[in-house]
C-alpha positions as CSV (number, residue, x, y, z in Angstrom):
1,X,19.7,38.0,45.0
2,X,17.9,35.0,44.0
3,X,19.2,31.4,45.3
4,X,17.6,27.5,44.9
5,X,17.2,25.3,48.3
6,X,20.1,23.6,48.5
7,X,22.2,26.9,47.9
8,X,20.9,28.0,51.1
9,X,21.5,24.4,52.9
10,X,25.8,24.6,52.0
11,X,25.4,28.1,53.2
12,X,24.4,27.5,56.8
13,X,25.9,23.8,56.9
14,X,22.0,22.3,56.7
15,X,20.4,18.6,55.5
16,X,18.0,19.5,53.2
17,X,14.3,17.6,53.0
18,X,12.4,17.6,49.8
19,X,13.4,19.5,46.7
20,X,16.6,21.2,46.6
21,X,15.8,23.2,43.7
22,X,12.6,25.5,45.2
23,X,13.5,28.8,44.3
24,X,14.0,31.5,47.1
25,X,13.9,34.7,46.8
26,X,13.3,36.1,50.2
27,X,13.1,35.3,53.9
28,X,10.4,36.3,56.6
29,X,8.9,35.5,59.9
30,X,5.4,32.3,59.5
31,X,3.1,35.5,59.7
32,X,4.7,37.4,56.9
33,X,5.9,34.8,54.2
34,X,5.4,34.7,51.0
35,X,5.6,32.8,47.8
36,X,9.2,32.2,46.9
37,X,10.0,32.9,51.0
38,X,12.0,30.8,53.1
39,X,10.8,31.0,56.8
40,X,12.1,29.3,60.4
41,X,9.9,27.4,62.7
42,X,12.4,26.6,66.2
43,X,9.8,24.6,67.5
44,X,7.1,21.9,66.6
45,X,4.0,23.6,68.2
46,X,4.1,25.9,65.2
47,X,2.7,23.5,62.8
48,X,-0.8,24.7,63.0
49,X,0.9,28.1,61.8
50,X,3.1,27.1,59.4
51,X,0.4,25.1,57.5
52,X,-1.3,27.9,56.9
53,X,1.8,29.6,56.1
54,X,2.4,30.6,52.2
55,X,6.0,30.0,52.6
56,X,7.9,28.3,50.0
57,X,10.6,26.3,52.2
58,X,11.2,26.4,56.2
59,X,14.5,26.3,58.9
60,X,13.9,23.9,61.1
61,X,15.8,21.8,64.4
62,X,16.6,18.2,64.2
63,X,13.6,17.6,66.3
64,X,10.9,18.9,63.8
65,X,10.3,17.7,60.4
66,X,7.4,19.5,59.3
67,X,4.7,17.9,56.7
68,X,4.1,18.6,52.7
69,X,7.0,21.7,52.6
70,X,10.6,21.7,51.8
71,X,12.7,22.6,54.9
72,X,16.6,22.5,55.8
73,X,17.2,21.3,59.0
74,X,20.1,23.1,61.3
75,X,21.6,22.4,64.7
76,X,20.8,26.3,65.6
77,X,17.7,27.8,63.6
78,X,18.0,31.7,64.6
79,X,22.0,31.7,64.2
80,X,21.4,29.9,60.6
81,X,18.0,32.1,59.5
82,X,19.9,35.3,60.5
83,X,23.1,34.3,57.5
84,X,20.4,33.5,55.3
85,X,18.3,36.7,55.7
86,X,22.2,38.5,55.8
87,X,22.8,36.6,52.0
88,X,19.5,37.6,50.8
89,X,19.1,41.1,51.7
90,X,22.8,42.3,52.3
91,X,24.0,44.8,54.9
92,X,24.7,48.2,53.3
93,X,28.3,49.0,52.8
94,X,29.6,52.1,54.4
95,X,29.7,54.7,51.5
96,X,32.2,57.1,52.5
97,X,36.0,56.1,53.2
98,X,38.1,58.2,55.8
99,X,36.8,61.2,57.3
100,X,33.9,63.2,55.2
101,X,35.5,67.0,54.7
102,X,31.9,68.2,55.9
103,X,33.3,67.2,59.3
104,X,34.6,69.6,61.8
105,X,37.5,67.8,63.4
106,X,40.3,69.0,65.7
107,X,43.6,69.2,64.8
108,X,44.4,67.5,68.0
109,X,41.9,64.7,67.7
110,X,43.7,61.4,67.1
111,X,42.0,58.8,64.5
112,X,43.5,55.5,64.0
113,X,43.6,54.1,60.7
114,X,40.6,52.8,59.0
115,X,38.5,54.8,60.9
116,X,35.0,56.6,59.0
117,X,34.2,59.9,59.8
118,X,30.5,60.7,58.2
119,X,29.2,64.5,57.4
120,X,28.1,66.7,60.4
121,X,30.2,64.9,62.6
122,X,32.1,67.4,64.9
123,X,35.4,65.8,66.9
124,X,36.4,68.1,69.9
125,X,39.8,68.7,71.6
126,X,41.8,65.6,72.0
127,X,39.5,62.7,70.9
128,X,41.1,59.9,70.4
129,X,39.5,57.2,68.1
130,X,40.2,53.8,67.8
131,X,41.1,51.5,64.3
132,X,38.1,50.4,62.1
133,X,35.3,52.8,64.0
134,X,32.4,54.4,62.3
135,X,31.1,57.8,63.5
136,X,27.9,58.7,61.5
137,X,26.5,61.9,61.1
138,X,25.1,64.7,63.6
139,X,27.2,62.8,66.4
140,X,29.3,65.3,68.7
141,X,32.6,63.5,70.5
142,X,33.5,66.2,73.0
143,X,36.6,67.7,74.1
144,X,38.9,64.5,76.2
145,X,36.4,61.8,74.9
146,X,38.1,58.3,73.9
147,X,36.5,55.9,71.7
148,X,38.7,52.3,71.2
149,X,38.3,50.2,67.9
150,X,35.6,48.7,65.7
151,X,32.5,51.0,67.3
152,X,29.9,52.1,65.8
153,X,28.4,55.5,66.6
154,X,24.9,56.4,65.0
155,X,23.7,59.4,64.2
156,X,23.2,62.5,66.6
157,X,24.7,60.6,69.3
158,X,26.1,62.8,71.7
159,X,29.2,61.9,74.0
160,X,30.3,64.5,76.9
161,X,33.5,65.3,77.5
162,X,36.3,62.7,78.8
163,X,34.0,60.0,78.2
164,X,35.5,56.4,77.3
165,X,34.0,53.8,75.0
166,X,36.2,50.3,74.9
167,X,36.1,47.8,71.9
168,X,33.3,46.8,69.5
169,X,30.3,49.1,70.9
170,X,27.5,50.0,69.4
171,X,25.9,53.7,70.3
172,X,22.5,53.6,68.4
173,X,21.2,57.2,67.3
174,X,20.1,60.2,69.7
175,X,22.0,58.4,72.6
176,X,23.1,61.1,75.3
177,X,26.4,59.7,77.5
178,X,27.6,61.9,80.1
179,X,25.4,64.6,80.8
180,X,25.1,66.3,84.1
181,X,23.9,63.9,86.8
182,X,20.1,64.5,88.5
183,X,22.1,65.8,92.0
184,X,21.3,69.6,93.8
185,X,21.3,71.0,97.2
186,X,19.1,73.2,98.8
187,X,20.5,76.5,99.4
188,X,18.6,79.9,99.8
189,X,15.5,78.7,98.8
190,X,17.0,77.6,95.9
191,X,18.0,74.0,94.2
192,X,21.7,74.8,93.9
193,X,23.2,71.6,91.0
194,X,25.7,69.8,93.1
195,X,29.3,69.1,91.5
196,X,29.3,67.4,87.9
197,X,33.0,66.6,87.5
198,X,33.3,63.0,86.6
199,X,32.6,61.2,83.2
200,X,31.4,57.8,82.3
201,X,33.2,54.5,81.2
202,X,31.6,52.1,78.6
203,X,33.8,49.1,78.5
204,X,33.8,46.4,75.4
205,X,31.2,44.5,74.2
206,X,28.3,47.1,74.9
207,X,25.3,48.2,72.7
208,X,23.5,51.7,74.1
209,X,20.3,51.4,72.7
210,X,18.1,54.5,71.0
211,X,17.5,57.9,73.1
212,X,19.3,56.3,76.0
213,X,21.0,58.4,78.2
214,X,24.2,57.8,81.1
215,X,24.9,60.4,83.2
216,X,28.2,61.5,84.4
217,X,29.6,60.7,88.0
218,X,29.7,63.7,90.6
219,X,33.2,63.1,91.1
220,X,34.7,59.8,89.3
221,X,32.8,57.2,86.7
222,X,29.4,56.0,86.0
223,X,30.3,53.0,84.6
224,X,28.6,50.1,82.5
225,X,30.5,46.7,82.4
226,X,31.6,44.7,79.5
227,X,29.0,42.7,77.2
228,X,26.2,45.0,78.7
229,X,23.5,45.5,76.4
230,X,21.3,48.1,77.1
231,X,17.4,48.9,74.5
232,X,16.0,52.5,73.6
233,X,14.9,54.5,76.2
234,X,16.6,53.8,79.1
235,X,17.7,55.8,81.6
236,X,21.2,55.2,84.0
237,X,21.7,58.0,86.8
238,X,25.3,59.3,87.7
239,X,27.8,57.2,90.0
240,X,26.2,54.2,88.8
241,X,28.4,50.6,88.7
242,X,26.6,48.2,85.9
243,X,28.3,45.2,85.6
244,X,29.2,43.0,83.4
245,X,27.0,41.1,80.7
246,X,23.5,42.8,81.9
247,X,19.9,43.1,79.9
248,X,18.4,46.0,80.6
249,X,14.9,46.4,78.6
250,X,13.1,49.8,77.5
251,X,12.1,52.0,79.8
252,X,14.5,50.8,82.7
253,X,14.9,53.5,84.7
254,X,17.9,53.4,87.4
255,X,18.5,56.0,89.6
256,X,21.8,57.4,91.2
257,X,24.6,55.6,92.8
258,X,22.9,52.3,92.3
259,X,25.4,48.7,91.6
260,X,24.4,45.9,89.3
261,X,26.1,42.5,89.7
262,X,26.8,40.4,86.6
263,X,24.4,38.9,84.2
264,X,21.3,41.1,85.7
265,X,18.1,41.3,83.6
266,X,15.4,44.1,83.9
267,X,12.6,43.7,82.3
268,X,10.6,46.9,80.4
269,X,9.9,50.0,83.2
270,X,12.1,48.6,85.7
271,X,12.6,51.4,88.5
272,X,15.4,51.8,91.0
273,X,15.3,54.0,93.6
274,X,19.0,55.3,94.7
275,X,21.9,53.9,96.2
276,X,20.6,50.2,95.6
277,X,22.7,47.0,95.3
278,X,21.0,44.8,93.0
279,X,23.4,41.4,92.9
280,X,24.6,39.4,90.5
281,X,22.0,37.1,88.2
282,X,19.0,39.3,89.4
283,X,16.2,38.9,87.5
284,X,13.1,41.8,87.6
285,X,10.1,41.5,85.9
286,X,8.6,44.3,83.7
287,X,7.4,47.7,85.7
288,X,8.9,46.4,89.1
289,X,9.5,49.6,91.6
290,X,12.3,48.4,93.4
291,X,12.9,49.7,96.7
292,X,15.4,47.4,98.3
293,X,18.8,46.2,97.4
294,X,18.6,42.3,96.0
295,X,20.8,39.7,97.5
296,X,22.4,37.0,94.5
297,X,20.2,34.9,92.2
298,X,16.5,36.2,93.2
299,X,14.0,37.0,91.1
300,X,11.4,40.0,91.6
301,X,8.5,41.2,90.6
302,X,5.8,43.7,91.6
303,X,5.7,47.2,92.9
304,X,7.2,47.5,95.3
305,X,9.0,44.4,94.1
306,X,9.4,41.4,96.2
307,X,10.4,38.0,95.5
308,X,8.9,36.3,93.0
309,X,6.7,33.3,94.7
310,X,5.8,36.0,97.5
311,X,4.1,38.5,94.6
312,X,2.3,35.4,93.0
313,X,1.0,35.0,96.3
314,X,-0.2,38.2,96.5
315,X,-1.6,38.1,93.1
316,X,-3.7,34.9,93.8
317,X,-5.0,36.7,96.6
318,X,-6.1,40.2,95.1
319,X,-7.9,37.8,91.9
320,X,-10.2,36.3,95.4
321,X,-11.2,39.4,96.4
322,X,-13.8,39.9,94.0
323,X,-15.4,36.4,95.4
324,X,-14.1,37.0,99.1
325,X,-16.4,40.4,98.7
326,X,-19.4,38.7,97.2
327,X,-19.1,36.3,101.1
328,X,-18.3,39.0,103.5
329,X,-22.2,40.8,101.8
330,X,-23.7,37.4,102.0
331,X,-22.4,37.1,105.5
332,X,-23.3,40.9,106.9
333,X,-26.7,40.0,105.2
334,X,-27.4,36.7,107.5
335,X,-25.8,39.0,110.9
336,X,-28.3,41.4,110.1
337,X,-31.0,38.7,109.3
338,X,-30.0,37.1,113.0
339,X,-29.6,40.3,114.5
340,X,-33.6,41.5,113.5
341,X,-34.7,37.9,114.5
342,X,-32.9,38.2,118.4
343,X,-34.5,41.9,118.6
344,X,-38.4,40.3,117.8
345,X,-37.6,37.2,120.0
346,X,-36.4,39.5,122.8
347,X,-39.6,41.7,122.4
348,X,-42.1,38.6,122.2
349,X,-40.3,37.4,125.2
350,X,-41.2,40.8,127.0
């Protein structure tokens, strides 16, 4: 869909600067614009880039008005650039309406109205799903499992039995929820799996990344708290308490019976050993091994992670030890230098 300048500006509520009438046709990042491209620059150090750019027109913040190209300036750039990109290239449209008849579907499942069931889909005993949800295909819903309304389930996402997903969550494909937690005994020589009877709880507001997986509780509910969001790859072990509104990056690993406070980020191949209490506004830097539970408001880094000011401390003193090694030769050099000239002293003396 092809718009002019100004088209754009009413859409996202913008002032525009220069022509109103340059043509756009599409929308892309400074690196990857092209002729007839609109692009967004959120801040003025980007000049250098976006001179260079081939863009035709740029999003820009009250604070920036760039030189020799047409822009639209908006109180939030990302918020406007993402409507413009959403006119320009529009979201597909779901193509099937109801529930597919190349879906195996219980007779005692209960779907709410409004809801889409894609091909392949297979709805156990007793589901019950929620107004306005999407279930694409390959995804298995298990026998007890509850989903609420206006969720999104992608493809080959599989859900154990009796678990619950609240309100407006997203499950992206080949996420695993509920599987049997990482818990045995040693009995005869043998590793015996200890009980799996519980389930997990996904409250509202959460998006379960790609290939994730959540495993069950022993006995009641892993459970990840409202406005979570959570990237591919990453790994939650059973009895688990996430709380609420938490970033957890790729590769975040968190082992069992470990408690998150609210608004926790983890950066990418976090660890957690077990039974940790990591409090609430915790930040971790990327591939932290965290061995201790963290108290409110600290931020850690390092393996095994400590506070923050404490690892750059360490840091400043491993890059000296290149230089620090360099003395202590220069310095074992002059003992042994001292050292050969007290031994011929002592035998002149004699």
């Amino acid at each position: 869909m092809d718009f002019v300048l100004s088209d754009l500006a009413n859409l996202v509520g913008g002032r525009v600067c220069g022509s109103g009438d340059v043509p756009i046709r599409g929308a892309a990042i400074i690196r990857d614009a092209r002729q007839g491209d609109i692009t967004l620059a959120d801040n003025p150090a980007l000049e250098a880039e976006l001179s260079s750019s081939n863009a035709s027109a740029v999003l820009v913040p009250p604070d920036y008005q760039p030189v020799g190209l047409p822009s639209i300036t908006v109180e939030n750039v990302h918020e406007s650039f993402a409507k413009i990109v959403s006119a320009l290239r529009p979201p597909c449209q779901h193509q099937t309406v109801g529930v597919s008849t190349a879906a195996h579907v219980s007779p005692s499942a209960q779907l709410a109205s409004n809801v889409v069931v894609y091909p392949g889909v297979v709805i156990g005993e007793g589901v019950r799903i929620g107004a306005d949800t999407v279930i694409y295909s390959g995804a298995q819903l298990m026998a007890g499992t509850t989903i609420g309304k206006e969720t999104v389930i992608f493809p080959n996402v599989v859900l154990y039995e009796h678990t619950v997903v609240g309100d407006r969550v997203l499950i992206h494909a080949g996420a695993v929820i509920g599987a049997y937690g990482f818990g045995y005994d040693m009995q005869d020589g043998q590793h015996r799996r200890c009980a799996q009877l519980g389930h997990v709880v996904v409250e509202d507001d959460v998006e379960i990344g790609a290939g994730s997986t959540i495993d069950r509780g022993t006995y009641g509910a892993t459970t990840i708290g409202a406005g979570t969001k959570i990237d591919n790859l990453v790994m939650i072990g059973h009895n688990c308490r996430i709380g609420r509104h938490n970033l957890f990056c790729s590769q975040v690993g968190i082992a069992g019976s470990c408690s998150t406070g609210d608004y926790v980020v983890m950066g990418g191949k976090v660890g957690l050993r077990d039974h940790l209490e990591i409090g609430h506004k915790v930040m971790i830097g990327a591939q932290s091994g965290v061995m201790r539970s963290i108290p409110d408001g600290q931020r850690h880094l390092g393996s095994p992670s400590t506070p923050e000011r404490e690892q750059m401390l360490k840091q400043a003193a491993w890059a000296k030890l290149p230089e620090l090694r360099k003395q202590f030769k220069a310095l074992q050099k002059q003992v042994r230098e001292l050292e050969d000239q007290l031994s011929r002293s002592g035998r002149d003396a004699a």
